[in-house]
py3Dmol code that shows the C-alpha trace and the ligand (Angstrom):
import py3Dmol

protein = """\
ATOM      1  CA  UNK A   1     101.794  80.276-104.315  1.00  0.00           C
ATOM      2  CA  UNK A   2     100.980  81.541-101.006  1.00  0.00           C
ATOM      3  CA  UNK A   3     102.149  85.077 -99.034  1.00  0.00           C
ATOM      4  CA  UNK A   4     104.846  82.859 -97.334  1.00  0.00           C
ATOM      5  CA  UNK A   5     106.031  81.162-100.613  1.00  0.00           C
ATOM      6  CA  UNK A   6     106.262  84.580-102.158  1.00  0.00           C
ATOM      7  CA  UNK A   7     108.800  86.262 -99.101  1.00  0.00           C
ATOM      8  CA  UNK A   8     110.624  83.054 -99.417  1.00  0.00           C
ATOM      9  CA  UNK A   9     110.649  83.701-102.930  1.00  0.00           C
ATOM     10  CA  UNK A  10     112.407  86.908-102.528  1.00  0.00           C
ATOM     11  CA  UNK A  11     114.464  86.453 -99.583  1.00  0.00           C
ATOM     12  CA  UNK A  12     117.546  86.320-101.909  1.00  0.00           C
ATOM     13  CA  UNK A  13     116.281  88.824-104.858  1.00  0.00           C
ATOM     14  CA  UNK A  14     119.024  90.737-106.476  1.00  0.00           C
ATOM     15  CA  UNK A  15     116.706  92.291-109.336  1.00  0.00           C
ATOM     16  CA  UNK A  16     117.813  95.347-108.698  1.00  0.00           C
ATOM     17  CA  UNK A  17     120.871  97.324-107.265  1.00  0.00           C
ATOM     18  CA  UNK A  18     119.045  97.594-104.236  1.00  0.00           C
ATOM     19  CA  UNK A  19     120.563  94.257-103.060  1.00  0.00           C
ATOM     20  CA  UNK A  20     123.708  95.497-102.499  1.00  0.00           C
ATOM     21  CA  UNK A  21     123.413  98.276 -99.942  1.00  0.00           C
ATOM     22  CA  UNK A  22     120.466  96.128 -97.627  1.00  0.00           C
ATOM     23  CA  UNK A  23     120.715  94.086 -94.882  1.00  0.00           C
ATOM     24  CA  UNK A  24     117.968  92.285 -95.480  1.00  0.00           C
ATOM     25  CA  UNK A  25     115.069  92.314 -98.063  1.00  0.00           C
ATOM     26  CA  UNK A  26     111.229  93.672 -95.740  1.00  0.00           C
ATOM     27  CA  UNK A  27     108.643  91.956 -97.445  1.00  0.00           C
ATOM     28  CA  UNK A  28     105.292  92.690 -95.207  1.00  0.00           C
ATOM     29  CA  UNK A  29     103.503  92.370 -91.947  1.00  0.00           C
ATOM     30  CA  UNK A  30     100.674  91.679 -90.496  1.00  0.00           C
ATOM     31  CA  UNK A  31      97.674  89.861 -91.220  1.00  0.00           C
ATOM     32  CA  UNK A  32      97.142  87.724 -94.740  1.00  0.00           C
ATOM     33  CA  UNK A  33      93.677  87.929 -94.365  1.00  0.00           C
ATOM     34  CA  UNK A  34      93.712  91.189 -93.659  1.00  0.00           C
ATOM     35  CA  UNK A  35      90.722  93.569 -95.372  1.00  0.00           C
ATOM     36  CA  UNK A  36      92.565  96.841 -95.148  1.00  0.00           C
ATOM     37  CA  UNK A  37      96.393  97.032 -95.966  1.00  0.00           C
ATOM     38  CA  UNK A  38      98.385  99.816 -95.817  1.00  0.00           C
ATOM     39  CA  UNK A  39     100.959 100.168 -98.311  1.00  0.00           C
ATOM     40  CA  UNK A  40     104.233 102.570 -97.618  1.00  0.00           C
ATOM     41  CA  UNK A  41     107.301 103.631-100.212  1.00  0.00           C
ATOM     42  CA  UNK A  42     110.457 101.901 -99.146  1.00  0.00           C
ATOM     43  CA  UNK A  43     112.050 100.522 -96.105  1.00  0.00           C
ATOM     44  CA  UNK A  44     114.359 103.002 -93.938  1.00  0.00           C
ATOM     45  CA  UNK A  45     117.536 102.584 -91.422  1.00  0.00           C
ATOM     46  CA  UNK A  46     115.265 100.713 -89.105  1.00  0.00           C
ATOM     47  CA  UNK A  47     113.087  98.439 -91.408  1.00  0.00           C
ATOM     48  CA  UNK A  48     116.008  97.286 -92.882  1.00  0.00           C
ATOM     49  CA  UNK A  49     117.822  96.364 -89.470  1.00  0.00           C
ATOM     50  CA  UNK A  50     114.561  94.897 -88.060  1.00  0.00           C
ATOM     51  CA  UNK A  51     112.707  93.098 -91.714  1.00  0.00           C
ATOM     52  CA  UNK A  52     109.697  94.755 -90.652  1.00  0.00           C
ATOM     53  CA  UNK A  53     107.798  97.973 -92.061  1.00  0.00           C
ATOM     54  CA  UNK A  54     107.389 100.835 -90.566  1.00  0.00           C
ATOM     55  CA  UNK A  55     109.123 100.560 -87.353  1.00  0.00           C
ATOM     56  CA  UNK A  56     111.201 103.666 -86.738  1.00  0.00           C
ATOM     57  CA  UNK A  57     109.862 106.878 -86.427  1.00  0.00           C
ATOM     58  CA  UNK A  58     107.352 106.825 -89.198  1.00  0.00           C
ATOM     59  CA  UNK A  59     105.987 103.796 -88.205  1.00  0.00           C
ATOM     60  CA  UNK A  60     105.488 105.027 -84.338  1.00  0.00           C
ATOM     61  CA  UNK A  61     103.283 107.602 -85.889  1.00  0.00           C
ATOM     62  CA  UNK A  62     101.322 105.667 -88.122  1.00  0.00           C
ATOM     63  CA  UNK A  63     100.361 103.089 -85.296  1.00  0.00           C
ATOM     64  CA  UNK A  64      99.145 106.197 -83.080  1.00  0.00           C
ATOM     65  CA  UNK A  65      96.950 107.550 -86.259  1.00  0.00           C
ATOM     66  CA  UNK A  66      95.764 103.815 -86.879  1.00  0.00           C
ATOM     67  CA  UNK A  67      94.617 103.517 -83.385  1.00  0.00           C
ATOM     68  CA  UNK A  68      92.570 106.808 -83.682  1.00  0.00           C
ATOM     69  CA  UNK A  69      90.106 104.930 -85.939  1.00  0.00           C
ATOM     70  CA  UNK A  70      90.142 102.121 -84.541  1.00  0.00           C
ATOM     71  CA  UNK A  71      92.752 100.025 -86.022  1.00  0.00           C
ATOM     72  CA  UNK A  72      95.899  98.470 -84.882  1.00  0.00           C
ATOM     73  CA  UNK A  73      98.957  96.808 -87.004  1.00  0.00           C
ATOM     74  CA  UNK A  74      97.716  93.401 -86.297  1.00  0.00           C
ATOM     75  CA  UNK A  75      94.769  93.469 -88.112  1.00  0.00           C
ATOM     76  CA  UNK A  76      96.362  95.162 -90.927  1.00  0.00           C
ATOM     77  CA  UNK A  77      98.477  94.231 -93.735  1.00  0.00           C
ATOM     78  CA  UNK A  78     101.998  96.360 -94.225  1.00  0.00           C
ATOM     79  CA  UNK A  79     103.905  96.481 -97.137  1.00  0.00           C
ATOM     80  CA  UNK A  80     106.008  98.628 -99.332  1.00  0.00           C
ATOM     81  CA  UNK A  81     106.453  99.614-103.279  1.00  0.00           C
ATOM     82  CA  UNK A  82     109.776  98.893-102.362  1.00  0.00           C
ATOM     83  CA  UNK A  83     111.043  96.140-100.178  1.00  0.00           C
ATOM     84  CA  UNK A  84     114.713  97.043 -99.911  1.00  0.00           C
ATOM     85  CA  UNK A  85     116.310 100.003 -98.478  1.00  0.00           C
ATOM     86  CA  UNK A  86     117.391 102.797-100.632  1.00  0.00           C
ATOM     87  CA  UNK A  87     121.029 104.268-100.145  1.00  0.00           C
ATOM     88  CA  UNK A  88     120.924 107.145 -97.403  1.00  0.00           C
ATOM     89  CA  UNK A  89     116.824 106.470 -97.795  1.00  0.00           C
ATOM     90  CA  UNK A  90     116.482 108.463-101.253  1.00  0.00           C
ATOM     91  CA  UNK A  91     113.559 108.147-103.121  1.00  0.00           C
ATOM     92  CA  UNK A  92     113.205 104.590-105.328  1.00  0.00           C
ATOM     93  CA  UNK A  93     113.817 105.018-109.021  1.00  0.00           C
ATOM     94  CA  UNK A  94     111.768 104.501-111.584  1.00  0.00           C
ATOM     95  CA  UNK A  95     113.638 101.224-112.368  1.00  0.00           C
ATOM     96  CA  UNK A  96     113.503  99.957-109.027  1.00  0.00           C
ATOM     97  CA  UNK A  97     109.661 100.844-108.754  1.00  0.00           C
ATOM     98  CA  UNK A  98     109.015  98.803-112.032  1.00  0.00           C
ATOM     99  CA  UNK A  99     110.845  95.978-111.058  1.00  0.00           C
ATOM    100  CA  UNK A 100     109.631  95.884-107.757  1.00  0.00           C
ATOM    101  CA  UNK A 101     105.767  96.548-108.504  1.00  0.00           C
ATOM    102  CA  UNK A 102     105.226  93.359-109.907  1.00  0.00           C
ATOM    103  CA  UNK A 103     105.839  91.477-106.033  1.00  0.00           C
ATOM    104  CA  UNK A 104     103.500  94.232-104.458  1.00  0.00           C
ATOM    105  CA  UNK A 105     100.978  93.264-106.904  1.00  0.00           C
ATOM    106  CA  UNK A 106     100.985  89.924-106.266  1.00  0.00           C
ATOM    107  CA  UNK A 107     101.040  90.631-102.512  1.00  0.00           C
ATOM    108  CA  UNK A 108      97.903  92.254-102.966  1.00  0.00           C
ATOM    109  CA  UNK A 109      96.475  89.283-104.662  1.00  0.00           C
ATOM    110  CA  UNK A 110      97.197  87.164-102.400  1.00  0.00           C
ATOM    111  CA  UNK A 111      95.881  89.163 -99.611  1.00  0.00           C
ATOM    112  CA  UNK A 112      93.016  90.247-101.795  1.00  0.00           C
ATOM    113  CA  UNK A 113      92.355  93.209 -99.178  1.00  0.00           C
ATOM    114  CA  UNK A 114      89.033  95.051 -99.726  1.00  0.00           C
ATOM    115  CA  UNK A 115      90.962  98.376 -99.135  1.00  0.00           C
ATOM    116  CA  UNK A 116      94.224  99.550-100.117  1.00  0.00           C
ATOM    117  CA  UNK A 117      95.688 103.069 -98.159  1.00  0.00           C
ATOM    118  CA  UNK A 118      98.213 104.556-100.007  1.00  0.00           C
ATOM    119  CA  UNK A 119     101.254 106.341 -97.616  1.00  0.00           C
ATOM    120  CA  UNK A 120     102.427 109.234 -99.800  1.00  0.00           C
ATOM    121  CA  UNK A 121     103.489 109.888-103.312  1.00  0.00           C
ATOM    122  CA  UNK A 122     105.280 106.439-104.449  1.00  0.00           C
ATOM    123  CA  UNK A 123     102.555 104.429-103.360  1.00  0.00           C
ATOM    124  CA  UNK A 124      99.939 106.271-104.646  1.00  0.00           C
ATOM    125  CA  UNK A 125     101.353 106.295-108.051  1.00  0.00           C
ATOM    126  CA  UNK A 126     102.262 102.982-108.112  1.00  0.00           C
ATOM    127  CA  UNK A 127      98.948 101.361-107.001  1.00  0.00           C
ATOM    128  CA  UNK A 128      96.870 104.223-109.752  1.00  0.00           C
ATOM    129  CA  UNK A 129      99.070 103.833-112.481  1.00  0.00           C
ATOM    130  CA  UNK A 130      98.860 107.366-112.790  1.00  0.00           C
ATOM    131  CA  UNK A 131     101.616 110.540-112.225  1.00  0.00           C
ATOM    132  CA  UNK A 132      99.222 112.280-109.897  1.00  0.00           C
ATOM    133  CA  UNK A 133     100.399 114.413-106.849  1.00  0.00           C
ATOM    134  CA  UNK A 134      99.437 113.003-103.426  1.00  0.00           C
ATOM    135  CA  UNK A 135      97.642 116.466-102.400  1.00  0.00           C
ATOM    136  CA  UNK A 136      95.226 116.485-105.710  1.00  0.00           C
ATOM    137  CA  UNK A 137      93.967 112.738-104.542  1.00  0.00           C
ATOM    138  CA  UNK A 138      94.600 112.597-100.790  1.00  0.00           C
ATOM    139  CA  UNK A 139      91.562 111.629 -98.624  1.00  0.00           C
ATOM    140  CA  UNK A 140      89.485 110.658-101.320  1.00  0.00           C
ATOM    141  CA  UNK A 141      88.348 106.794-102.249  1.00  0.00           C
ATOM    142  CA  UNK A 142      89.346 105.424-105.811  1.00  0.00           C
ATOM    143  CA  UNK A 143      87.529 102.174-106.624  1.00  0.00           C
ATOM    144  CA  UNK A 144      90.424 100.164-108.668  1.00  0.00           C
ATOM    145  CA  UNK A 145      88.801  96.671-109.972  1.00  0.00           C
ATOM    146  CA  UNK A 146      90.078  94.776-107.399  1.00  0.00           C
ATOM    147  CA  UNK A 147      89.923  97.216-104.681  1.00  0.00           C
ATOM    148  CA  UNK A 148      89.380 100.632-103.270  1.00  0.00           C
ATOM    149  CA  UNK A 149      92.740 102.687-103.282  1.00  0.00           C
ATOM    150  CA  UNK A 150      92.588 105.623-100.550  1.00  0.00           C
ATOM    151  CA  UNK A 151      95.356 107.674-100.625  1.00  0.00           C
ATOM    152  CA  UNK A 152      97.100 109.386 -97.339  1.00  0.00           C
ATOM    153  CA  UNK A 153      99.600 111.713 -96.874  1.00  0.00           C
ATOM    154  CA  UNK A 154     102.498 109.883 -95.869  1.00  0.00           C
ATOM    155  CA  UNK A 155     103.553 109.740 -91.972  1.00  0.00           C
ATOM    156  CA  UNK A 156     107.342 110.596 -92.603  1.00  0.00           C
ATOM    157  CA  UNK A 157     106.496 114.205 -94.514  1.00  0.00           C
ATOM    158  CA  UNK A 158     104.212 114.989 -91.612  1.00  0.00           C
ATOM    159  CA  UNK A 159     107.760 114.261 -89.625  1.00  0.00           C
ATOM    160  CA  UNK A 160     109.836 116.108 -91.849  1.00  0.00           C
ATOM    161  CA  UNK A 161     107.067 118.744 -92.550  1.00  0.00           C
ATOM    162  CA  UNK A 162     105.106 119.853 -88.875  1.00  0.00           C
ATOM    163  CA  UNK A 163     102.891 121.725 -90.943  1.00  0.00           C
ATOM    164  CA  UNK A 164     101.600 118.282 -92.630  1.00  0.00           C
ATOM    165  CA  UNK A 165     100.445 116.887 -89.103  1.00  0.00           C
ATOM    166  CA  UNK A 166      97.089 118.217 -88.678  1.00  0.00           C
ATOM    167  CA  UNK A 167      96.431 117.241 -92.633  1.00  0.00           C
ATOM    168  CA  UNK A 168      97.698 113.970 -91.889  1.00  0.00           C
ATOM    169  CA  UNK A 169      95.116 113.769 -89.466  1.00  0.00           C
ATOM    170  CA  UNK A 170      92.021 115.105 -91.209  1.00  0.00           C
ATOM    171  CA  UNK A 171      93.057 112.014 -93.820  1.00  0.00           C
ATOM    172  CA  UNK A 172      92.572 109.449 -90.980  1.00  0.00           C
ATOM    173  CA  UNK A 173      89.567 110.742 -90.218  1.00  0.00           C
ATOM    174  CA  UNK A 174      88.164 110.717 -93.536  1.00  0.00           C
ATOM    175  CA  UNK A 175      89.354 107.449 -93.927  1.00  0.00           C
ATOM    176  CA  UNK A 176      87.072 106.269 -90.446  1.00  0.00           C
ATOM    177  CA  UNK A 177      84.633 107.535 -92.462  1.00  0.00           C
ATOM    178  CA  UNK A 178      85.097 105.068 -95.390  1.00  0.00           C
ATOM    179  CA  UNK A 179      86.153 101.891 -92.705  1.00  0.00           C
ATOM    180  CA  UNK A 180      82.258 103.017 -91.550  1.00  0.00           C
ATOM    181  CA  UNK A 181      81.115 102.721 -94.796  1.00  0.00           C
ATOM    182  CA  UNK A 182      82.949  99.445 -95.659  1.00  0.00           C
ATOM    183  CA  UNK A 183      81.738  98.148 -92.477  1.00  0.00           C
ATOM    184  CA  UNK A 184      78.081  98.584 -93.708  1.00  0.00           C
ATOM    185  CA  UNK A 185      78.785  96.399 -96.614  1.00  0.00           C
ATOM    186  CA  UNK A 186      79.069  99.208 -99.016  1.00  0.00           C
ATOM    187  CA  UNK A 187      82.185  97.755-100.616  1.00  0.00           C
ATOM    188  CA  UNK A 188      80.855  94.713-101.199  1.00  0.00           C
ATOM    189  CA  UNK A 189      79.145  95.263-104.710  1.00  0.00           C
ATOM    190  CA  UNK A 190      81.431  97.216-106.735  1.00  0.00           C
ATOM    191  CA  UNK A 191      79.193  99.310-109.116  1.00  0.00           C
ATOM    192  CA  UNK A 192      78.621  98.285-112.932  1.00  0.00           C
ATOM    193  CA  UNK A 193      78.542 101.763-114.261  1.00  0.00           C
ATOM    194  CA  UNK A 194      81.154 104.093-113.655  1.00  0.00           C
ATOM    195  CA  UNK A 195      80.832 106.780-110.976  1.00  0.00           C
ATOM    196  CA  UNK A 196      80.910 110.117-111.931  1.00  0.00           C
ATOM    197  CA  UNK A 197      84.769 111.846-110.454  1.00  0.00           C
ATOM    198  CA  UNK A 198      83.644 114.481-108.390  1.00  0.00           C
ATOM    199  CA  UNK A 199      85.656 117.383-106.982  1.00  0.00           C
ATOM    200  CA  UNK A 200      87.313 116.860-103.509  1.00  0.00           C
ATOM    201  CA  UNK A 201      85.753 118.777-100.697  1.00  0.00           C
ATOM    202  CA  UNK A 202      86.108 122.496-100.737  1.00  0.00           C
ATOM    203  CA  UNK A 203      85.905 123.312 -96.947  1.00  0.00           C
ATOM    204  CA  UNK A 204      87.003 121.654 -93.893  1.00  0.00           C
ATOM    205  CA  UNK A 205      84.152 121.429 -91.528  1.00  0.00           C
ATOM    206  CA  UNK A 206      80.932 120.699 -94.099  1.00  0.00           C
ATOM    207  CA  UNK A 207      80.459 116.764 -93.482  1.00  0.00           C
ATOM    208  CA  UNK A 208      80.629 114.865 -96.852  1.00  0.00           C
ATOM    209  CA  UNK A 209      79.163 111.974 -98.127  1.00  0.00           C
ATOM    210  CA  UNK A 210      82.092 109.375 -99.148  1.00  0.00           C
ATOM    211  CA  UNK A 211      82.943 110.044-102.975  1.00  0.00           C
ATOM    212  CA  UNK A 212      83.497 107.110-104.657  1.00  0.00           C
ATOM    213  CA  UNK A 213      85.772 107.397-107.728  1.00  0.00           C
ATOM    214  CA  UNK A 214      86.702 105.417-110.659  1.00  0.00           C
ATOM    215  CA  UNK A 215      90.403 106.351-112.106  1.00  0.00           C
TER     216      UNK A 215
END
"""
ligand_1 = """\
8
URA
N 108.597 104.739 -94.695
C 108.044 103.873 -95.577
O 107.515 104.271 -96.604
N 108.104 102.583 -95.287
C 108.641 102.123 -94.181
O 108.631 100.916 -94.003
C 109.183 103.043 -93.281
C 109.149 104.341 -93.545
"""
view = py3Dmol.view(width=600, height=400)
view.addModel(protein, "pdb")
view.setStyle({"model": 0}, {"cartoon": {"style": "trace"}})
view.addModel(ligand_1, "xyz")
view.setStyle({"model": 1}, {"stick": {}})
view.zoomTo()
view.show()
C-alpha cells in the first residue's frame, strides 16, 4: 500500500460519526518523501470545503512561521490526528482520536519522515502516547523509534490567544535549530542507550545545545 492507496482507502470512511457532518474526508498534503511533516489536530470550516490542511487562517500563519526557517508547504508533509471535520470545530473525542490514529500512523510509515512537529495538544498526545500538556514538552526534541517528535504550540491558540504569538515563535526558532542539526546528519544514527531527559531551558536568551529526549 502506498500514500495514494491509503487516501483512496479512506475517501469513503464512515468509522466514526465524523462522516456525517463533513464534506469531504482531508487526508494530507504535500510531499511523500518528505523528511519533516507537520502534523495538526483536525480539519476546520475551510479544510473541509477545500480537502486540504491547514488552509484558513491557521494555516496562513503556519506557512509564514515555516518560511522563517526556511521551509515552505511543498517540501513538507501535512496531516492531521483527525481527517474529518468536527461539528462547529470542537475538539476530537477520545473515540474519534483512537479510531482515527491508526491511518495517521500508517501515514507516517509510509512517509517514514525523519521528523515529526507536533501542532498543539491533540497531536502531541497522540504521536507520544502520553497525557502530557503541550507547554511542559513544547520546543523540545523527543526521539520516538521511528522518529524525532518536536512538539509546537499550535498556530490556531496563538490566533485565539495573542499572547501565544511570540511563544509560537521562539518554538520555530528552536525548531531551526534542530532542522540545523538534522541537516548535519545528527539524526541519522539514533542512539543505542537512552538519553538522559533533561529539564527544558530555564531562560530565554542563554543559547542551548539541542536536548535530545527519549519518552
Ligand atoms: N487546525 C488544524 O489542526 N488542522 C487544520 O487542518 C486546520 C486547522
Amino acid at each position: 500500500m502506498n500514500l495514494t492507496d491509503l487516501a483512496r482507502s479512506l475517501r469513503n470512511c464512515q468509522r466514526c460519526q465524523l462522516a456525517h457532518g463533513r464534506t469531504q474526508v482531508v487526508f494530507g498534503t504535500g510531499n511523500p518523501q518528505a523528511r519533516i511533516m507537520f502534523v495538526g489536530e483536525a480539519p476546520g470550516f475551510y479544510e473541509d470545503k477545500q480537502g486540504e490542511p491547514f488552509v484558513g487562517a491557521a494555516g496562513k500563519l503556519l506557512t509564514d512561521l515555516l518560511h522563517s526557517v526556511g521551509l515552505s508547504r511543498s517540501e513538507i508533509y501535512i496531516a492531521n490526528v483527525i481527517k474529518c471535520r468536527p461539528p462547529n470545530n470542537r475538539d476530537p473525542l477520545p473515540e474519534e482520536i483512537d479510531t482515527c490514529k491508526p491511518f495517521l500512523l500508517q501515514q507516517i510509515e509510509l512517509i517514514n519522515p525523519k521528523l515529526v512537529c507536533t501542532l498543539g495538544n491533540f497531536a502531541t498526545q497522540t504521536l507520544l502516547g502520553k497525557k502530557v500538556g503541550i507547554t511542559k514538552v513544547r520546543g523540545r526534541a523527543i526521539r520516538m523509534p521511528n522518529f524525532v517528535v518536536f512538539p509546537l504550540l499550535h498556530p490556531a491558540a496563538a490566533l485565539h490567544q495573542g499572547s501565544l504569538r511570540k511563544p509560537l515563535e521562539e518554538d520555530f526558532q528552536k525548531l531551526k535549530a534542530v532542522l540545523d542539526d538534522m541537516q548535519a546528519g545528527h539524526f541519522d544514527d539514533p542512539p543505542t542507550a537512552p538519553v538522559t531527559p533533561q529539564k527544558a531551558p530555564q531562560t530565554e536568551s542563554a543559547p542551548q545545545p539541542l536536548q535530545m529526549e527519549l519518552f
